[in-house]
MIBAVEX-686031 format. One record per residue: residue in one letter; y, z, x of N, C-alpha, C in turn. Coordinates in steps of 0.2 Angstrom, whole numbers, padded with zeros to 4 digits, always signed. Layout:
<recs>
AYZXYZXYZX ...
</recs>
This chain:
<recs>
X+0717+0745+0513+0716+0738+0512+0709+0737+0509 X+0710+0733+0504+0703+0732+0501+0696+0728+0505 X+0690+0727+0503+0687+0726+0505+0686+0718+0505 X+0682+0714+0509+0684+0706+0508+0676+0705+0503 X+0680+0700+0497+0675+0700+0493+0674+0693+0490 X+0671+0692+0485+0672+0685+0484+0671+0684+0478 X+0674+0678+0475+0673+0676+0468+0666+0672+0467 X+0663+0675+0458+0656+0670+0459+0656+0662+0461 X+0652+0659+0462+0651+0654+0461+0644+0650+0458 X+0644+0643+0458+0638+0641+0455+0635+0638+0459 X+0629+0636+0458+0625+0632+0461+0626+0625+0463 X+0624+0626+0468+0626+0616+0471+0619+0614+0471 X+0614+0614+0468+0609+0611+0467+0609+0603+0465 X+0606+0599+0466+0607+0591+0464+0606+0589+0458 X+0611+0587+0453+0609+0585+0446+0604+0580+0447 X+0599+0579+0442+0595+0573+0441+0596+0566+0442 X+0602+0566+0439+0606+0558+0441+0605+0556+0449 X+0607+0564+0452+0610+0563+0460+0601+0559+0463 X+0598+0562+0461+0589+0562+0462+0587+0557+0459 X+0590+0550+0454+0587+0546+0453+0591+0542+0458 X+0598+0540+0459+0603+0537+0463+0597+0537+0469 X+0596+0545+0473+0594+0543+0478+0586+0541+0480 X+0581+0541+0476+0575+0538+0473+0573+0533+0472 X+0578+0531+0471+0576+0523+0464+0572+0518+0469 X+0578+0516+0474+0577+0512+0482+0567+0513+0482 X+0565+0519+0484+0558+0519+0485+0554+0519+0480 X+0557+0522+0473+0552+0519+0470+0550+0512+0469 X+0557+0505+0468+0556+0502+0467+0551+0496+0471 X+0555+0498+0478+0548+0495+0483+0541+0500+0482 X+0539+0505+0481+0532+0504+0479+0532+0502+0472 X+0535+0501+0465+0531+0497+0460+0530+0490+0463 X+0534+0487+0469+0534+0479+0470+0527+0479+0472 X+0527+0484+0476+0521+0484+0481+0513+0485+0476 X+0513+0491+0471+0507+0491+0467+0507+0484+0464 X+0513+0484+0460+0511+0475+0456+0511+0471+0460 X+0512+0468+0466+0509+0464+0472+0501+0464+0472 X+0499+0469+0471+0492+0472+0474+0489+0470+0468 X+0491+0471+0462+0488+0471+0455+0488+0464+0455 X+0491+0462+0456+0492+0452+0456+0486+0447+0458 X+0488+0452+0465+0484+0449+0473+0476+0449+0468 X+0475+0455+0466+0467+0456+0465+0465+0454+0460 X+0470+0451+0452+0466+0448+0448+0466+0440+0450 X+0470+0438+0454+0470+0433+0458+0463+0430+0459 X+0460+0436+0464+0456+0434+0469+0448+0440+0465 X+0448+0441+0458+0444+0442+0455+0440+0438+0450 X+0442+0433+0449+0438+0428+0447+0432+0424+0451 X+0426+0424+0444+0420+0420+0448+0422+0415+0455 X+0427+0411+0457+0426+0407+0462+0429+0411+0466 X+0432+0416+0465+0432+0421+0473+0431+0427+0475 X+0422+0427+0471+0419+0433+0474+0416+0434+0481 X+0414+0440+0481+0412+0442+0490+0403+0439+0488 X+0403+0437+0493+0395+0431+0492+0394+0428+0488 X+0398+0423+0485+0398+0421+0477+0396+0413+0480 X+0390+0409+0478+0389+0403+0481+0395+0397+0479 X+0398+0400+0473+0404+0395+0471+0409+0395+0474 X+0411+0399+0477+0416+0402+0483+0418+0399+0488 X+0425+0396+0491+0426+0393+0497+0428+0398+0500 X+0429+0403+0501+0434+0408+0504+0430+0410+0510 X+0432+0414+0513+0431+0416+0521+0426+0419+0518 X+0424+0425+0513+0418+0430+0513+0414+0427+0506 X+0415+0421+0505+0411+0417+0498+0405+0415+0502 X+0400+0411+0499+0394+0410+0500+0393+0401+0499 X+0399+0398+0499+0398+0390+0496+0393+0386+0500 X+0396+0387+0507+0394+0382+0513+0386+0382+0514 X+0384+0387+0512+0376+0391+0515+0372+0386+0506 X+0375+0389+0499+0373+0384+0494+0371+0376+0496 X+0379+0375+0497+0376+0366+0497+0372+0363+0502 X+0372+0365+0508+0367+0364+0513+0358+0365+0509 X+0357+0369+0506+0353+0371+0503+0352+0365+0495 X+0357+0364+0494+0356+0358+0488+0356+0352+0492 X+0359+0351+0496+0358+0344+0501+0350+0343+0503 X+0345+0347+0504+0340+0350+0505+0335+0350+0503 X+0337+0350+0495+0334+0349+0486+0333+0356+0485 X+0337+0362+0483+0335+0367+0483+0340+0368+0478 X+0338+0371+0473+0342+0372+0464+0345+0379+0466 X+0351+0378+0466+0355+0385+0467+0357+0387+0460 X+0352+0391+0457+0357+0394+0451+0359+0403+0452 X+0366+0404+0448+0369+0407+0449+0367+0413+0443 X+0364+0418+0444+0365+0425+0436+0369+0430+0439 X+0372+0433+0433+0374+0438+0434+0372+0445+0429 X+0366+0444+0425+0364+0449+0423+0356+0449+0427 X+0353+0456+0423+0348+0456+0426+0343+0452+0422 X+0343+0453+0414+0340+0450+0411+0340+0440+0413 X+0344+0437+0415+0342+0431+0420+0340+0432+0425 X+0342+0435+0428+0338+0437+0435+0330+0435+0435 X+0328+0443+0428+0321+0443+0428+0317+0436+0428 X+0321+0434+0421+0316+0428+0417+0316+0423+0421 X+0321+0423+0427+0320+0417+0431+0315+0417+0438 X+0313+0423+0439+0308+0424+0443+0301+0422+0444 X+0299+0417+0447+0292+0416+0449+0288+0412+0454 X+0283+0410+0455+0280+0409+0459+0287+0404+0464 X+0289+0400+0463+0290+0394+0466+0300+0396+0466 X+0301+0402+0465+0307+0402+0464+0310+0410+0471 X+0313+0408+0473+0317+0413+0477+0324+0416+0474 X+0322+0422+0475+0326+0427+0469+0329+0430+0477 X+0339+0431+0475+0341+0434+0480+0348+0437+0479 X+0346+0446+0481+0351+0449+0477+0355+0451+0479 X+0362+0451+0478+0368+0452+0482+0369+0458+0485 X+0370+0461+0481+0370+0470+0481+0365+0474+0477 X+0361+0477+0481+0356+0477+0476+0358+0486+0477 X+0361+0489+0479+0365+0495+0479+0370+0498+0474 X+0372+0492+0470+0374+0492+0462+0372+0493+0459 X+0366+0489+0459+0359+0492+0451+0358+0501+0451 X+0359+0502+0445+0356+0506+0445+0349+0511+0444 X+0347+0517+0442+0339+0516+0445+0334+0513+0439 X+0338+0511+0432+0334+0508+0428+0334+0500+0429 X+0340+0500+0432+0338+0492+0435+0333+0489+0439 X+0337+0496+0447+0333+0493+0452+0322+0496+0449 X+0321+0497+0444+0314+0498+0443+0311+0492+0437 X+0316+0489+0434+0315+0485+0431+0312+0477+0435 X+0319+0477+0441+0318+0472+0445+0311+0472+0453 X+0309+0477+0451+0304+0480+0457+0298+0477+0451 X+0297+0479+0445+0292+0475+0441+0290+0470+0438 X+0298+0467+0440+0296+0458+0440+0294+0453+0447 X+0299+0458+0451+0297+0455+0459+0290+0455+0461 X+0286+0462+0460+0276+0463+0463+0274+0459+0456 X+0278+0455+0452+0270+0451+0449+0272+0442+0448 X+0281+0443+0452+0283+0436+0453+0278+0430+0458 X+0276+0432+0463+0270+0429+0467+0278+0425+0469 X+0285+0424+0471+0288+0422+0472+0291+0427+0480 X+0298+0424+0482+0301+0428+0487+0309+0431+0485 X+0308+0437+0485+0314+0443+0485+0319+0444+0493 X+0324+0442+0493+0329+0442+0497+0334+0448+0494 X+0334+0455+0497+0337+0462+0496+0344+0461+0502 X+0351+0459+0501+0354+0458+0506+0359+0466+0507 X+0359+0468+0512+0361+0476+0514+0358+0480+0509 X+0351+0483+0509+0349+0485+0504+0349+0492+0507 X+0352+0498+0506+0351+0504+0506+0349+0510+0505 X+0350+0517+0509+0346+0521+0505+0346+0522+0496 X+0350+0520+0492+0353+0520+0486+0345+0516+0482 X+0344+0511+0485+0339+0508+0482+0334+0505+0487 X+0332+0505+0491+0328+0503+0495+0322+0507+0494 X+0321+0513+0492+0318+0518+0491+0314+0514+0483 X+0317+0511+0479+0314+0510+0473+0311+0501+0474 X+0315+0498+0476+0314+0489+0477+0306+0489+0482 X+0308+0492+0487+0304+0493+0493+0299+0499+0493 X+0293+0502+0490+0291+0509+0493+0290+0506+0501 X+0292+0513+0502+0286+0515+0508+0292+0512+0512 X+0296+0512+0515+0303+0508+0518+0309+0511+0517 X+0310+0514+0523+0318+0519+0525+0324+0514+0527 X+0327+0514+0523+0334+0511+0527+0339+0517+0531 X+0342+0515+0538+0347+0519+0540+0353+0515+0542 X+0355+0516+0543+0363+0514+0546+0361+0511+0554 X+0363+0505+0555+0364+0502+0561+0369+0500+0564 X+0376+0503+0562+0380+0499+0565+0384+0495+0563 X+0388+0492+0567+0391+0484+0567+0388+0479+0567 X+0390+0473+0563+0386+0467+0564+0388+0464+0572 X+0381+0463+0576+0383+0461+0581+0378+0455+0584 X+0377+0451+0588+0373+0444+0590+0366+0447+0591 X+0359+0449+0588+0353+0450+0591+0349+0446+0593 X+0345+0446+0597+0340+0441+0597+0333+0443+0593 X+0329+0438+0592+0324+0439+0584+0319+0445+0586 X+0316+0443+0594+0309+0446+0596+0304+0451+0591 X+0301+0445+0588+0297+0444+0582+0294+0439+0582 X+0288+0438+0577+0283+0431+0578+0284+0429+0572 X+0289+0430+0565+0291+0427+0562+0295+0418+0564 X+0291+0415+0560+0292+0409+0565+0302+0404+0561 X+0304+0408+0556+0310+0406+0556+0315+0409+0559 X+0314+0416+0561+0317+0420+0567+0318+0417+0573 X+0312+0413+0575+0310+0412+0581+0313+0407+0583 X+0313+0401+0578+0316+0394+0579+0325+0394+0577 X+0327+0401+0574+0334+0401+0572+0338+0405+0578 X+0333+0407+0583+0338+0410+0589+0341+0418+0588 X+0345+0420+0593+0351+0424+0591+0354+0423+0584 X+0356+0428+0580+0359+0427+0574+0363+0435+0573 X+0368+0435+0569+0371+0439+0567+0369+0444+0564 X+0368+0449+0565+0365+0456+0559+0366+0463+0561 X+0365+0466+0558+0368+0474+0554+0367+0478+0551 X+0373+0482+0550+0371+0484+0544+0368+0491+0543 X+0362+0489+0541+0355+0493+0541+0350+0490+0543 X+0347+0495+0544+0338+0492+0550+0332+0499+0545 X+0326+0497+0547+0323+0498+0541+0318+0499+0546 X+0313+0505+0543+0307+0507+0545+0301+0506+0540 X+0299+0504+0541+0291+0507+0534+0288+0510+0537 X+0285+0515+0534+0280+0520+0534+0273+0518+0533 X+0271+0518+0536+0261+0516+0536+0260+0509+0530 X+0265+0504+0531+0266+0497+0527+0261+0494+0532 X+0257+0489+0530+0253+0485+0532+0257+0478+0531 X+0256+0472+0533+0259+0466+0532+0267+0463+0533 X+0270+0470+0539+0277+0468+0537+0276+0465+0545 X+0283+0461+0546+0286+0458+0552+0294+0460+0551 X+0294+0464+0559+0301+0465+0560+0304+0462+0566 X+0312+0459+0565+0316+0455+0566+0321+0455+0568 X+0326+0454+0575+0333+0456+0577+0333+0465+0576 X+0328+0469+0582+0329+0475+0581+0335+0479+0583 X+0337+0483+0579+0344+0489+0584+0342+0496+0587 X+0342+0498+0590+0341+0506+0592+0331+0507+0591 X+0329+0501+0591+0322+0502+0590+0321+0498+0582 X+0324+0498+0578+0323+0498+0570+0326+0488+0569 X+0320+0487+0564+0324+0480+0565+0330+0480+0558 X+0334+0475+0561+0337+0473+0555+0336+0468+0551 X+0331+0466+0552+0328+0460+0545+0321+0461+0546 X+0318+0464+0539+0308+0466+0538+0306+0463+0533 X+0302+0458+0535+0299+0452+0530+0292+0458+0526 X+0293+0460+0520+0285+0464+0517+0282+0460+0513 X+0277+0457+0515+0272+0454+0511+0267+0458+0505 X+0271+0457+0498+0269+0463+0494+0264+0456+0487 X+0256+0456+0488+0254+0450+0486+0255+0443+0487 X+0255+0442+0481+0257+0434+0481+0264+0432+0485 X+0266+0435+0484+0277+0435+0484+0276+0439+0491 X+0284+0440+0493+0283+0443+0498+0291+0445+0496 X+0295+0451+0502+0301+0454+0500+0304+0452+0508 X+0310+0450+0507+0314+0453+0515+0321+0456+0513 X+0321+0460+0519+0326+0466+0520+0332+0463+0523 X+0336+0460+0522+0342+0457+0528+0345+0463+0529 X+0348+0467+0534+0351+0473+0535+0360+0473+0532 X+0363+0465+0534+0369+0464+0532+0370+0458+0529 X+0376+0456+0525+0374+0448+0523+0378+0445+0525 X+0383+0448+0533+0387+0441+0536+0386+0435+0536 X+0381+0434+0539+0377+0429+0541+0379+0423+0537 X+0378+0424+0530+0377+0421+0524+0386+0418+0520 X+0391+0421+0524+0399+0420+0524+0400+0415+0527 X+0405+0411+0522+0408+0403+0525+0410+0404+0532 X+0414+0412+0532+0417+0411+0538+0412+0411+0546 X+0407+0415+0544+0400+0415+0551+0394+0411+0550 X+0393+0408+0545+0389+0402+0546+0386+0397+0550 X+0392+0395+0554+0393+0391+0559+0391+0394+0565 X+0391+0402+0566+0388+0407+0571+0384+0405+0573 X+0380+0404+0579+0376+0407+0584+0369+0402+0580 X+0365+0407+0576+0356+0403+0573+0359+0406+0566 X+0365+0407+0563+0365+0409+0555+0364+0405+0551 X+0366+0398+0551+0363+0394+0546+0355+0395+0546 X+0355+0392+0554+0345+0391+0553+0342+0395+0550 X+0345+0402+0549+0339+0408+0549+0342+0409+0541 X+0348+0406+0539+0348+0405+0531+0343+0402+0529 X+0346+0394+0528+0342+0390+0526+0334+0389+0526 X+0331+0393+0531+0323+0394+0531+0322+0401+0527 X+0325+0407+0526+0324+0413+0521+0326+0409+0514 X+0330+0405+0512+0332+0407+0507+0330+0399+0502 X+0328+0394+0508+0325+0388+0506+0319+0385+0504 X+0314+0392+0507+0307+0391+0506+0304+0390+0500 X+0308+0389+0493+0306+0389+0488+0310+0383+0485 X+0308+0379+0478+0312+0372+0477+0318+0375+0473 X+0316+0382+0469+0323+0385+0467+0326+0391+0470 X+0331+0393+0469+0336+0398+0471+0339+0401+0464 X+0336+0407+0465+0341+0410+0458+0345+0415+0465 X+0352+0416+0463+0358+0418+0466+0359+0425+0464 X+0357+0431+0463+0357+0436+0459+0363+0440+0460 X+0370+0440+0455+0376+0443+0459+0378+0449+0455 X+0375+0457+0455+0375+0460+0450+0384+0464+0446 X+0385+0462+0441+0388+0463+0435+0390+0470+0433 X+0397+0471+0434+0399+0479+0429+0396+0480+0422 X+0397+0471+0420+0398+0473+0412+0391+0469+0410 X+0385+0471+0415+0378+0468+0412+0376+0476+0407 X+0372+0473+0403+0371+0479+0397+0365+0482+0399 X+0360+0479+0404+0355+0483+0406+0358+0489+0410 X+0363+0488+0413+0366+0495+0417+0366+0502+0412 X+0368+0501+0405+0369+0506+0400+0362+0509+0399 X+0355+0505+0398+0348+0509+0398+0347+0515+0402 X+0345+0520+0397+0343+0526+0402+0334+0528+0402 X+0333+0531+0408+0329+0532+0409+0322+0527+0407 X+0324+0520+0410+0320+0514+0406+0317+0515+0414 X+0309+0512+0414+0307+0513+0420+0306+0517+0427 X+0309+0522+0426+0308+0530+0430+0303+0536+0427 X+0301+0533+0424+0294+0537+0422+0298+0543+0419 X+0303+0542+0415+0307+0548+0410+0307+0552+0414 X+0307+0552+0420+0309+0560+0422+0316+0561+0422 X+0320+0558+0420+0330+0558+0421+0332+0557+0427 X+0329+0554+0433+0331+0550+0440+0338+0549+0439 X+0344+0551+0443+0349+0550+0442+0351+0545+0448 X+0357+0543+0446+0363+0538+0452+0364+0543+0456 X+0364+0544+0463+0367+0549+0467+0371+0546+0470 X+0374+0541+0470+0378+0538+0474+0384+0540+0471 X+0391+0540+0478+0395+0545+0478+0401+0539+0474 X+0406+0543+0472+0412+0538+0469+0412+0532+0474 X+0416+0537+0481+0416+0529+0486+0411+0524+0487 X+0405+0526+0487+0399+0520+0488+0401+0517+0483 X+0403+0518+0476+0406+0513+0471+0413+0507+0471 X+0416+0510+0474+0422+0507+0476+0420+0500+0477 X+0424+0494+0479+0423+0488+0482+0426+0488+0489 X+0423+0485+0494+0427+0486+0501+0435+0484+0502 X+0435+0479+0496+0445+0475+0498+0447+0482+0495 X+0445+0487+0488+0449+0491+0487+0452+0495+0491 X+0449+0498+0496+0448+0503+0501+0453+0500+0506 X+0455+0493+0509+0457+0490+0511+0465+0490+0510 X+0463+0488+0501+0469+0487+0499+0473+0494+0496 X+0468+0499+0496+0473+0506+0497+0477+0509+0503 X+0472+0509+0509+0476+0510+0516+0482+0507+0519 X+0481+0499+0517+0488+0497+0515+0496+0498+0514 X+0492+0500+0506+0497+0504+0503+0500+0510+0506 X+0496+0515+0509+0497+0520+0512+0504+0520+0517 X+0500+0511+0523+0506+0512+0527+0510+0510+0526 X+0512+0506+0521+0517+0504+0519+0522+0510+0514 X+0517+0516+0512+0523+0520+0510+0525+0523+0516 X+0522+0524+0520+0523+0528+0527+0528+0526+0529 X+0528+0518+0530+0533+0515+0535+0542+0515+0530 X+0539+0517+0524+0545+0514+0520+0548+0521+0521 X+0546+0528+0521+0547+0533+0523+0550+0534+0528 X+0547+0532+0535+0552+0531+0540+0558+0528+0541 X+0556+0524+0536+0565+0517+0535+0569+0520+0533 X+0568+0524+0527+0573+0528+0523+0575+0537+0526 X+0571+0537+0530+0571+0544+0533+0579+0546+0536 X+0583+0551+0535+0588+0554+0537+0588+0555+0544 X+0591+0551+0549+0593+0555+0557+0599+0555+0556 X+0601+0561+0561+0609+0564+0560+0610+0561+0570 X+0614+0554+0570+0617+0553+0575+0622+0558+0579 X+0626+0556+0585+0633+0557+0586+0637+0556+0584 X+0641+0562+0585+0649+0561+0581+0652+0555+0583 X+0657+0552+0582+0659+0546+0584+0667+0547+0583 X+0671+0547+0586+0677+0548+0584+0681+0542+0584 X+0685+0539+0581+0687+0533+0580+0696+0534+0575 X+0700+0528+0576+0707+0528+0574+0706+0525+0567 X+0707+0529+0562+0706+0526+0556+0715+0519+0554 X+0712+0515+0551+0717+0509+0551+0724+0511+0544 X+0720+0518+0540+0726+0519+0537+0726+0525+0535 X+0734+0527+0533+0733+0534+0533+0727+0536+0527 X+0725+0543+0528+0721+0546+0521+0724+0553+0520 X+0722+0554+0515+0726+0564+0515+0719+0569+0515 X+0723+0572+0514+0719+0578+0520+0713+0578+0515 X+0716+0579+0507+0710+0583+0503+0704+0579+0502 X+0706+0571+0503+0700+0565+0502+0696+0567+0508 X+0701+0567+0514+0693+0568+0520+0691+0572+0519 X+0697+0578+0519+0690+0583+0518+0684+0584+0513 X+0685+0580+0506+0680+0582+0502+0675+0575+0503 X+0678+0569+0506+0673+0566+0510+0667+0570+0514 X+0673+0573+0520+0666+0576+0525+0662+0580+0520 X+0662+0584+0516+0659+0590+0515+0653+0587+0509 X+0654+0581+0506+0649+0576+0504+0644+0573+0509 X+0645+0572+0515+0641+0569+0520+0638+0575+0522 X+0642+0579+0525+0638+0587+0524+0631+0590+0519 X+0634+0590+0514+0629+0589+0507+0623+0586+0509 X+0626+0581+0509+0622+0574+0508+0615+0576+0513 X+0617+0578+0520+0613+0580+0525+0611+0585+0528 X+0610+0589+0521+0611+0597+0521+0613+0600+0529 X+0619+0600+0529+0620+0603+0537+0626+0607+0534 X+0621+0615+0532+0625+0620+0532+0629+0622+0538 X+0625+0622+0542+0627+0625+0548+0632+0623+0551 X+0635+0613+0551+0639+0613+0554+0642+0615+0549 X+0642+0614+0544+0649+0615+0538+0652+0621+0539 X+0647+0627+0539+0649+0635+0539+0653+0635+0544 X+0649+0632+0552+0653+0633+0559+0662+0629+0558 X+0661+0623+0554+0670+0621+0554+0672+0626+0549 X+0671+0629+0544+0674+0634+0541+0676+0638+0543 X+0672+0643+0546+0674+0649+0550+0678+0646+0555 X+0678+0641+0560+0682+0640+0566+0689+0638+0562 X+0690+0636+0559+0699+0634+0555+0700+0642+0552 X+0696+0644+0549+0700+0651+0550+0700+0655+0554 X+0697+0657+0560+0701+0659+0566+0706+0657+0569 X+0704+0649+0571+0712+0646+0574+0717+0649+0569 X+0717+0648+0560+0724+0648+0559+0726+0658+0557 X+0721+0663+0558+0722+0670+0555+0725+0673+0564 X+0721+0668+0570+0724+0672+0575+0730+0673+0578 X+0734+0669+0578+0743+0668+0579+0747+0676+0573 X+0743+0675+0568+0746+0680+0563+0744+0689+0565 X+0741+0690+0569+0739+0695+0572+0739+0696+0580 X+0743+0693+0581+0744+0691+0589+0739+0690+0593 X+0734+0687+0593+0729+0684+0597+0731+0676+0600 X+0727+0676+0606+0729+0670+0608+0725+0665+0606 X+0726+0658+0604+0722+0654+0602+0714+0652+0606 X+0715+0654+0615+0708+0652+0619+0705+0661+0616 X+0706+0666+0614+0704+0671+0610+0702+0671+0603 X+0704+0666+0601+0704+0666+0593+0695+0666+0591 X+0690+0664+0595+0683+0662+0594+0678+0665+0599 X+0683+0672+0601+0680+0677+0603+0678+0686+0599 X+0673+0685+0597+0672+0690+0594+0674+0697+0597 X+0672+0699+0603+0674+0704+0606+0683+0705+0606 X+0688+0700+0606+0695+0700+0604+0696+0701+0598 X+0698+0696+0593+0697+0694+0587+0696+0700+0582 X+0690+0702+0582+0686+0705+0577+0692+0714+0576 X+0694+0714+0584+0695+0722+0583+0702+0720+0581 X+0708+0715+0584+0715+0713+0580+0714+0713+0571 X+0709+0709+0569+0707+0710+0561+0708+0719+0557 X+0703+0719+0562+0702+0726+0556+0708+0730+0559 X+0711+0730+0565+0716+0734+0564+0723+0733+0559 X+0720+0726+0559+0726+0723+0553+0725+0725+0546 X+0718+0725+0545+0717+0727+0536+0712+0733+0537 X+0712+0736+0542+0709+0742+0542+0702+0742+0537 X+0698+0736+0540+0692+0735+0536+0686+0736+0543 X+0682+0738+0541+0675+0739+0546+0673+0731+0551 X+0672+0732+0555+0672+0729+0560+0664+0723+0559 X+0660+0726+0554+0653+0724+0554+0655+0719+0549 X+0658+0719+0542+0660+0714+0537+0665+0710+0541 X+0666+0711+0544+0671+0705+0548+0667+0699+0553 X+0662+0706+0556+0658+0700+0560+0653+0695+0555 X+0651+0698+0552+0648+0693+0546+0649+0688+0544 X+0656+0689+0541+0659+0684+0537+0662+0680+0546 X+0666+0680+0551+0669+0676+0555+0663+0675+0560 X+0657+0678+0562+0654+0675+0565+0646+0675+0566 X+0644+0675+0557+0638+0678+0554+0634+0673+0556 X+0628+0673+0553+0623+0668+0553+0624+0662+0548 X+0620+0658+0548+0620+0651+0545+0618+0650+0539 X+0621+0650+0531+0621+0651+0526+0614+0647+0523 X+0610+0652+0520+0601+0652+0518+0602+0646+0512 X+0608+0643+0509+0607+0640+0504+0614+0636+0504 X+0615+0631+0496+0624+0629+0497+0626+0635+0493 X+0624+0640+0488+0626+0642+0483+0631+0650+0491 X+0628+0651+0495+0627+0656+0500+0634+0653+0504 X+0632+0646+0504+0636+0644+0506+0647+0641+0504 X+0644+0641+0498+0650+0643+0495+0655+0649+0496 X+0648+0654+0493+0650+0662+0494+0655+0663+0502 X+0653+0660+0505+0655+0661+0514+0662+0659+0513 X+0663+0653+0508+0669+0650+0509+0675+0653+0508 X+0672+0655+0501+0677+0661+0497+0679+0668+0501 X+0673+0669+0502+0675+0676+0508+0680+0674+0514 X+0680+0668+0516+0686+0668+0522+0692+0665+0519 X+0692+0662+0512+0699+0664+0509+0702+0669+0507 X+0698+0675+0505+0702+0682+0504+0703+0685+0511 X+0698+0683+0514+0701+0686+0521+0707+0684+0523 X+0708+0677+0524+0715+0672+0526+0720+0674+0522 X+0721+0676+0516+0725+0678+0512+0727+0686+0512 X+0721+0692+0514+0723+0697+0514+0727+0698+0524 X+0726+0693+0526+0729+0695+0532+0736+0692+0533 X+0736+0688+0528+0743+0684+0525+0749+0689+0525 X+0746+0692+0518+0751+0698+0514+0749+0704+0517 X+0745+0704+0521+0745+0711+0525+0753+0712+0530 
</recs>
């Protein structure tokens, strides 16, 4: 008797089609999901909804803390380069920069030598190691934390009168500074240092909550606005700008040594972005769950009409596919040919799915080796579908030589 062998076959690999068909679904909720995002942001990118933008009514805009201050008599004007910034600086004017961790280093030394000869006051809001090193000598900034309620304990007499107030951020040291006052300290360090640097003077706010429509109303944060930022009849608003052209000057103001930005990508980023990527993230996560494959219980149930044999079965072996479940596919294939090869060799049906019975009736029938028998009727679980196949074909020669044996 010959040996059992099988005919070639091909790959059951997924055509490209089959991979767009089942794809599409999550692609097309993530493009909703980016264009949602791209929408939302050019949305909420214009001058009247930036983050501390005095024209702003939104939760993290700056409007409420303005007009109080023009109710007041205080000229709120608004720049976004540096070049207004400068030119608007002077004795009688309060210059207040938003981020001053933006500027670059030929900025931040541009606007250090209009500041020490403004005889005016500089308002530096979260101003960091990135640039507090150049705005401020002689003055460390570190990390303090969350914004949280401090009290002023300081002889600063707008501190004093404005209570508890909200701050953060960063808290600041100077180093052998003479003329400063520190303010709402954290872990020792204050978070607000008033440096009297001649005529003018500077402050360090460590965070610029305070200063948000939405905590205004907080605790002593207006009071401790309106006295820092009202001391003067003007207000220049300083909100620094990707596309100001002083950002392009190189090595203006650094003493041409090449002083570079060492700020990292993400210190560049904006914080909605960071926001609005994690987002994104969970939402592919949970879309991934959505669409994730669990293989339930079987369910057996009375079909309402008849079907023939070769639909179901090319059904089932689709949903098999479909759920790569070689395993169970292999195990119904091998089990229908022993139930139907055992009666043709006299075994009994509750023996048909015993190897120890079964295996030695076979080979006595087609006088084949006992090891190719156990492989093909009770081998292990096919590595692939193409392996898969192969298995199939093998137990049709086998069914067939036991036939006409």
């Amino acid at each position: 008797m010959t040996e059992v062998t099988a005919a070639p076959t091909t790959s059951a690999s997924l055509a490209p089609h089959q991979i767009w068909i089942r794809t599409r679904g999550l692609l097309l909720a993530l493009l909703v999901l980016v264009a949602a995002g791209i929408a939302l942001a050019t949305m909420r990118s214009g001058d009247q909804h930036g983050r501390l933008d005095p024209r702003s009514a939104d939760r993290y805009g700056s409007r409420a803390v303005a007009e109080l201050l023009k109710e007041r008599g205080v000229s709120v004007h608004v720049v976004t380069t540096l070049d207004e910034a400068t030119a608007q600086a002077g004795p009688e004017t309060t210059l207040l920069v938003a981020s001053p961790n933006l500027l670059t280093p030929h900025q931040q030394s541009e606007l250090r030598a209009t500041t020490d000869h403004s005889a005016g006051r500089t308002v530096l809001l979260a101003a960091g190691p990135p640039s507090v090193d150049t705005l401020v000598p002689g003055v460390r900034a570190e990390s303090a934390g969350p914004v949280a309620t401090r009290a002023p304990q300081c002889s600063l007499p707008a501190a004093r009168s404005a209570g508890d107030v909200e701050t953060g951020g960063f808290h600041y040291a100077s180093d052998g500074l003479d003329n400063t006052i520190a303010c709402f300290p954290s872990n020792g360090l204050p978070t607000l240092l008033l440096v009297e640097q001649g005529p003018g003077d500077t402050v360090l706010l460590g965070s610029p909550d305070l200063l948000y429509n939405a905590r205004l109303g907080n605790q002593g944060n207006a009071s401790l606005a309106l006295q820092l930022l009202g001391s003067h009849p003007h207000l220049v608003w300083y909100l620094p700008s990707l596309t100001d052209t002083s950002a392009a000057a190189e090595n203006g103001g650094d003493g041409g040594d090449g002083a570079h930005d060492d700020r990292s990508f993400v210190d560049l980023i904006p914080r909605g972005w960071l926001w609005g990527t994690l987002q994104l993230a969970l939402a592919a996560v949970l879309a991934a769950i959505w669409r994730a494959r669990r293989l339930g219980p079987l369910v057996a149930e009375r079909l309402p009409v008849a079907i023939r044999a070769s639909e179901s079965t090319e059904g089932l072996a689709r949903l098999y596919r479909r759920a790569n479940a070689r395993d169970r596919a292999a195990d119904s294939l091998r089990a229908a040919t022993r139930t139907r090869i055992a009666p043709l060799i006299g075994v009994s049906p509750p023996d048909a799915h015993s190897p120890a019975t079964l295996i030695p009736a076979v080979s006595a029938r087609l006088s084949t080796t006992g090891s190719d028998l156990q492989a093909v009727l009770f081998g292990p679980v096919p590595s692939d579908d193409a392996a898969l196949v192969h298995l199939a074909d093998q137990l049709d020669t086998l069914e067939r030589e036991v036939r006409t044996s």
